[in-house]
C-alpha positions in Angstrom: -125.0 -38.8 40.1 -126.7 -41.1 42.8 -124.6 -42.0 45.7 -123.4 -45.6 46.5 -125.2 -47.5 48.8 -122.6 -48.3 51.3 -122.7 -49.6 54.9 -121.6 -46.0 56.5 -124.1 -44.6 54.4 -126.8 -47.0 55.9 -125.6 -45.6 59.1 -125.8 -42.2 58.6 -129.4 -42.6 57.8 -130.5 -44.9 60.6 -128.7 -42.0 62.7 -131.0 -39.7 60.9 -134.4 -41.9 61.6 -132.8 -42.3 65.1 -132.8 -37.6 65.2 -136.9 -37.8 64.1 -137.7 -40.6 66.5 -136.1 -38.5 69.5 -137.7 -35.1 68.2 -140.9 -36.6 67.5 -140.9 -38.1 71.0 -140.3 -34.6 72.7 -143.0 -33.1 71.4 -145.4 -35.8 72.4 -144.2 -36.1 76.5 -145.0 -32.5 78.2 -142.6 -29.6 77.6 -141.4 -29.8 81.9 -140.2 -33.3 80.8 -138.5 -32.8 77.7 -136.5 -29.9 79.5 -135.7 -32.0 82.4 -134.5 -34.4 80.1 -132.1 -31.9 78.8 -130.3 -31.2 81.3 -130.1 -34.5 82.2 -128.3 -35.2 78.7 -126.3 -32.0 79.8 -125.4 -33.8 83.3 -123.8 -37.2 81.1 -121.9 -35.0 78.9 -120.3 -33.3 81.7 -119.5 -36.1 83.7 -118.0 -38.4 80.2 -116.5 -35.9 78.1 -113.2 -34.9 79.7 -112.2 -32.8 76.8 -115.1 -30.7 76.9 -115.2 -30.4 80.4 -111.5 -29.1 80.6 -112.1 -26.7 77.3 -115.2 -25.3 79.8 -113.7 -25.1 82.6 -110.2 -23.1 81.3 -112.4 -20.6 79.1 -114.5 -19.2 82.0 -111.0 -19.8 84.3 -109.8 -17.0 81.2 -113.0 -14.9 81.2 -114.2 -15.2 85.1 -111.3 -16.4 86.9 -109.9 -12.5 88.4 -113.7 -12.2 89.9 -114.8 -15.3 90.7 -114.2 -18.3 92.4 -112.9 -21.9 91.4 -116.3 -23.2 92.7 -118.4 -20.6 90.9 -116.8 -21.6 87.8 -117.1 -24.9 88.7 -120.9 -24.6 89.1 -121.1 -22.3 86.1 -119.6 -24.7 83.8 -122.2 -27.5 84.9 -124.9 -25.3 84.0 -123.3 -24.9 80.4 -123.4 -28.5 80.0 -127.5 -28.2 81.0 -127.6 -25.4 78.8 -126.3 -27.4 75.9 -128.7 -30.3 76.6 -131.4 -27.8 76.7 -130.7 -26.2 73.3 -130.6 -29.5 72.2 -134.3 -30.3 73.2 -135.4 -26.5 72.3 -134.2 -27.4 68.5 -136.8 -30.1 68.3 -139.9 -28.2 70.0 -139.3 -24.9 68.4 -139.7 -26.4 64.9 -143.4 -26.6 65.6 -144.1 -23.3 67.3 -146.9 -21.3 65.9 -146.7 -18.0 65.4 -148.8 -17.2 68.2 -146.6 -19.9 70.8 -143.9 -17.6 69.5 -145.9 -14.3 70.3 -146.6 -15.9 73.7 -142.6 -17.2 74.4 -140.7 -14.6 73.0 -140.4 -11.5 74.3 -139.1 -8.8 71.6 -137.4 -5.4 72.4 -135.9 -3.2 70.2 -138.8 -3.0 67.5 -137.6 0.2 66.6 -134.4 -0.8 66.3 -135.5 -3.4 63.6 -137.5 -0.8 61.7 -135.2 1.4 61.1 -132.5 -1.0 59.5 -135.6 -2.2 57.3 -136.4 1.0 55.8 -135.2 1.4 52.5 -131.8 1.9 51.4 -129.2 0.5 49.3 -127.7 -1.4 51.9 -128.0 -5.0 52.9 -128.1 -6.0 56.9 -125.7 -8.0 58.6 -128.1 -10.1 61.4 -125.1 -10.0 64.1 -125.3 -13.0 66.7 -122.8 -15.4 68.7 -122.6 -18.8 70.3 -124.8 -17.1 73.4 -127.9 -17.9 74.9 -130.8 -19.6 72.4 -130.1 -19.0 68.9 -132.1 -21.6 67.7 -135.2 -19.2 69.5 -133.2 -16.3 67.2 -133.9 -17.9 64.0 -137.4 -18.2 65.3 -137.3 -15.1 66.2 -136.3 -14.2 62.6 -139.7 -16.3 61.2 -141.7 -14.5 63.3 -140.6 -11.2 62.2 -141.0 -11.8 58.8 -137.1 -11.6 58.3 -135.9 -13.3 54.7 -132.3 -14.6 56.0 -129.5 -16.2 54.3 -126.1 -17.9 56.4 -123.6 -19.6 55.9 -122.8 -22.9 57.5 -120.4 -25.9 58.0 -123.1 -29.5 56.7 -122.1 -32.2 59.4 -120.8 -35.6 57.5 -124.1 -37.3 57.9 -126.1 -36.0 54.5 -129.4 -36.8 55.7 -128.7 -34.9 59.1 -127.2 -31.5 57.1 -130.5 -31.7 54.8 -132.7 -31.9 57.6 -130.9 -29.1 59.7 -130.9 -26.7 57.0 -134.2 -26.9 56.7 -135.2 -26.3 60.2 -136.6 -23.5 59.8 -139.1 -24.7 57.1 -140.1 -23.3 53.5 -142.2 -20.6 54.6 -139.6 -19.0 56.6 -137.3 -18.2 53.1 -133.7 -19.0 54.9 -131.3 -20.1 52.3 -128.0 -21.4 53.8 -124.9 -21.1 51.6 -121.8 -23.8 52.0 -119.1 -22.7 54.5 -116.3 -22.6 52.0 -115.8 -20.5 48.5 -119.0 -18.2 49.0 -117.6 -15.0 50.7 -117.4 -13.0 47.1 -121.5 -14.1 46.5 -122.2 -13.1 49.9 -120.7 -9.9 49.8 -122.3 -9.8 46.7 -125.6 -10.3 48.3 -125.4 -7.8 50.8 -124.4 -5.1 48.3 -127.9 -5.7 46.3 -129.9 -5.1 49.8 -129.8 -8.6 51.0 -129.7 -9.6 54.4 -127.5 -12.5 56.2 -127.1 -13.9 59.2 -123.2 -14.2 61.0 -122.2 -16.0 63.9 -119.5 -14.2 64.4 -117.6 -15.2 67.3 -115.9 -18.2 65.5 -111.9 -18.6 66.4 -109.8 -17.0 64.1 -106.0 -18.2 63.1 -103.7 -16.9 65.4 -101.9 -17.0 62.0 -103.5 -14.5 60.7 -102.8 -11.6 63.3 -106.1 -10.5 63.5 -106.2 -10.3 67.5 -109.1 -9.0 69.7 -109.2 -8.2 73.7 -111.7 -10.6 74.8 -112.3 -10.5 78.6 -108.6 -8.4 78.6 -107.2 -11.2 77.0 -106.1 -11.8 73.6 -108.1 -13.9 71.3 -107.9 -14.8 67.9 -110.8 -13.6 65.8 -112.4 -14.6 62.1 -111.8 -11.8 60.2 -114.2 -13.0 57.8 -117.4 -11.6 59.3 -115.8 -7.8 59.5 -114.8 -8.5 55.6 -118.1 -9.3 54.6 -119.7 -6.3 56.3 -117.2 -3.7 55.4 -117.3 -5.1 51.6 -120.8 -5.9 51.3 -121.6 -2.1 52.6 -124.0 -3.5 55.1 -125.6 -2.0 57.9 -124.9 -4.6 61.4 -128.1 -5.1 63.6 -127.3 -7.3 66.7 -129.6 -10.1 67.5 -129.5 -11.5 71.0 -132.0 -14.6 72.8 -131.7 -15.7 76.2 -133.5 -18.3 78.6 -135.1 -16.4 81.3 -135.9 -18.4 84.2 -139.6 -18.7 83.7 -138.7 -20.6 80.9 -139.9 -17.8 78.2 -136.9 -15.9 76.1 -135.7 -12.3 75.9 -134.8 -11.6 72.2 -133.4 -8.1 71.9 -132.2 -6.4 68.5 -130.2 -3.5 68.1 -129.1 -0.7 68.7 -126.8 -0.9 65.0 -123.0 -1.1 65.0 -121.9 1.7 63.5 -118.5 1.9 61.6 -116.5 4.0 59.3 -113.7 2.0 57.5 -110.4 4.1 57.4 -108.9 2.4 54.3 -106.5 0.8 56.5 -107.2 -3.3 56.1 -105.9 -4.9 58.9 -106.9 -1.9 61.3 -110.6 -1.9 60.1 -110.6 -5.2 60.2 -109.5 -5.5 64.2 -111.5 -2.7 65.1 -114.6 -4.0 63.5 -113.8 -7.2 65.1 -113.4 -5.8 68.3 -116.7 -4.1 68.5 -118.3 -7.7 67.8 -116.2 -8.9 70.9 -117.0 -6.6 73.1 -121.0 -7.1 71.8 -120.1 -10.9 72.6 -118.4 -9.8 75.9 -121.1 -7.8 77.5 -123.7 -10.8 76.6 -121.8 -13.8 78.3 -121.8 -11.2 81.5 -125.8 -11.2 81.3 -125.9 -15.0 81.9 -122.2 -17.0 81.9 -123.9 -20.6 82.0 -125.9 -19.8 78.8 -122.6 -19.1 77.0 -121.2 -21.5 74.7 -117.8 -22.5 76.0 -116.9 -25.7 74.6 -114.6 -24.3 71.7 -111.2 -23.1 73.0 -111.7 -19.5 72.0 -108.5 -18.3 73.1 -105.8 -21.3 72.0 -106.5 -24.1 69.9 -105.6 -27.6 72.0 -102.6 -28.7 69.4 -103.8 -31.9 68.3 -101.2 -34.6 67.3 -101.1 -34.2 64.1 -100.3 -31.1 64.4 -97.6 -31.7 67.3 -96.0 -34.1 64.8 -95.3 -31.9 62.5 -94.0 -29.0 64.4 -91.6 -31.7 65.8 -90.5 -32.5 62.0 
C-alpha cells in the first residue's frame, strides 16, 4: 500500500537529500579536511549535548576511574566525542573505497584465524564485534574478504535514511539485514544451515532479566540474546575487531574463536557465554579508551520520566 504524503514525511526525505548532499560533499574536499571536519562535529556535540557528555563521562568514571585521573577521563571523553564525529565522516568515504584503497587502508591479521572458521562444516559463524573502534571499516573489511553477512538491526524513523543505511554496503557485498524484533528463531535458523551473521553484541541488557556480567569489575547488564543465538544456532564465534591507528590507516584483527561448551544449564551458559563477550569487549576499550563507544549507559539505564512516574504510582 503506498504511504501518505504527509508533511513529516516530506521531512524525512529532505533530511535524507540533506545525508547525500553532506556525503557527496566529503568525498569531493580532500580526505585531511573531511577528518578535520569530524572532529570538529565531535567538538559541538560535546560542548551542546549535556546528556551525552554526562553518560561519557560516568561510564569511563565506572571503567577508568580506580587508575586514572578525573582529567584523563576528562580528555578521554573529548576524544570520544572526535571519535564519533569521525566515524561519522568515515561512513560516507568508505562507501566508495575500492578494493585496492581497502588493501592499502586496512591492515588484516589473523588470516588464519579466518580460514579455518571457513572451512567446511555444518556450522554457521557468529562474526563477533562491539560498539569499539571503526566498525563501519569492519563491514568493509567483511566486503573485502569476500564474507556473505547477514545482521540484525534497529531502521531509524526516517524510511528513506533506514533504506539507504542498509544498503551501505552495496549489492555486490551480499549483506542482508533482518528487522531488530521477531527474527531470533530465523536467525538461529540461519546459522544452523551454515550461515553466517554479524552481532554487535555489547548492547545493554534488562537488569530485569538477571543476566549480569563483570564488566570493568563492575556489574553490567547484558543481552542475552547474542549468547542464545550462538548456543542455538550451533555456531562457531570468530571475533572481528577495527581500530584508527594514528596514521590514519586501520588495524582489523579476527580471531582467535571463542570456544564454548554449553552445560545444559540456561541461565549459566547464558552468563558465562556473555561474559567471555565482555571480557573480549573489555580488553578492546583497554587498546584505545577514546575509540570506545560510551554514549549508552552500559551499566544503569538513566530512568526517564515516564518511567519515574510509574514507579511513583
Amino acid at each position: 500500500m503506498p504511504r501518505r504524503l504527509t508533511f513529516s514525511l516530506i521531512v524525512d526525505y529532505l533530511v535524507y537529500l540533506l545525508v547525500i548532499f553532506v556525503e557527496n560533499a566529503l568525498n569531493i574536499i580532500p580526505e585531511s579536511w573531511a577528518r578535520a571536519f569530524g572532529r570538529f562535529l565531535g567538538r559541538i556535540g560535546w560542548t551542546v549535548s549535556s546528556d551525552r557528555r554526562e553518560a561519557v563521562m560516568e561510564n569511563l568514571t565506572i571503567a577508568f576511574g580506580k587508575e586514572e585521573s578525573p582529567q584523563w577521563i576528562r580528555k578521554t571523553a573529548i576524544k570520544s566525542f572526535e571519535h564519533l564525529g569521525l566515524l561519522i565522516v568515515e561512513f560516507f568515504l568508505i562507501r566508495r573505497w575500492t578494493q585496492e584503497e581497502m588493501a592499502k587502508r586496512i591492515i588484516l591479521k589473523g588470516k588464519l584465524d579466518y580460514d579455518l572458521a571457513l572451512m567446511p562444516g555444518n556450522h554457521g559463524i557468529c562474526l563477533l564485534t562491539s560498539h569499539f573502534g571503526c566498525f563501519e571499516v569492519s563491514a568493509a573489511t567483511t566486503k573485502f574478504l569476500g564474507f556473505k553477512t547477514n545482521l540484525f538491526a534497529t531502521g531509524l524513523k526516517n524510511p528513506f535514511l533506514t533504506r539507504y543505511l542498509f544498503s551501505r554496503a552495496g549489492k555486490d557485498a551480499a549483506i542482508k539485514t533482518f528487522p531488530h524484533k521477531g527474527v531470533v528463531k530465523d536467525l538461529i535458523e540461519l546459522l544452523r544451515n551454515g550461515g553466517l551473521l554479524a552481532m554487535l553484541a555489547d548492547q545493554r541488557g534488562d537488569a530485569e532479566r538477571g543476566i549480569f556480567v563483570d564488566y570493568f569489575g563492575t556489574p553490567a547488564p547484558a543481552n542475552e540474546v547474542f549468547a542464545r543465538l550462538t548456543i542455538d544456532g550451533n555456531a562457531r564465534i570468530l571475533p572481528i575487531c577495527t581500530y584508527r591507528l594514528d596514521d590514519g590507516n586501520y588495524l582489523s584483527t579476527l580471531g582467535p574463536d571463542i570456544e564454548f561448551e554449553p552445560t545444559g544449564d540456561r541461565k549459566a551458559d547464558l552468563t558465562a557465554l556473555s561474559q567471555k563477550f565482555h571480557d573480549l569487549f573489555e580488553s578492546w576499550l583497554k587498546i584505545k579508551p577514546e575509540q570506545g563507544f560510551w554514549f549508552q549507559r552500559k551499566w544503569r539505564r538513566k530512568p526517564s520520566s515516564k518511567r519515574r512516574r510509574n514507579k511513583s504510582r
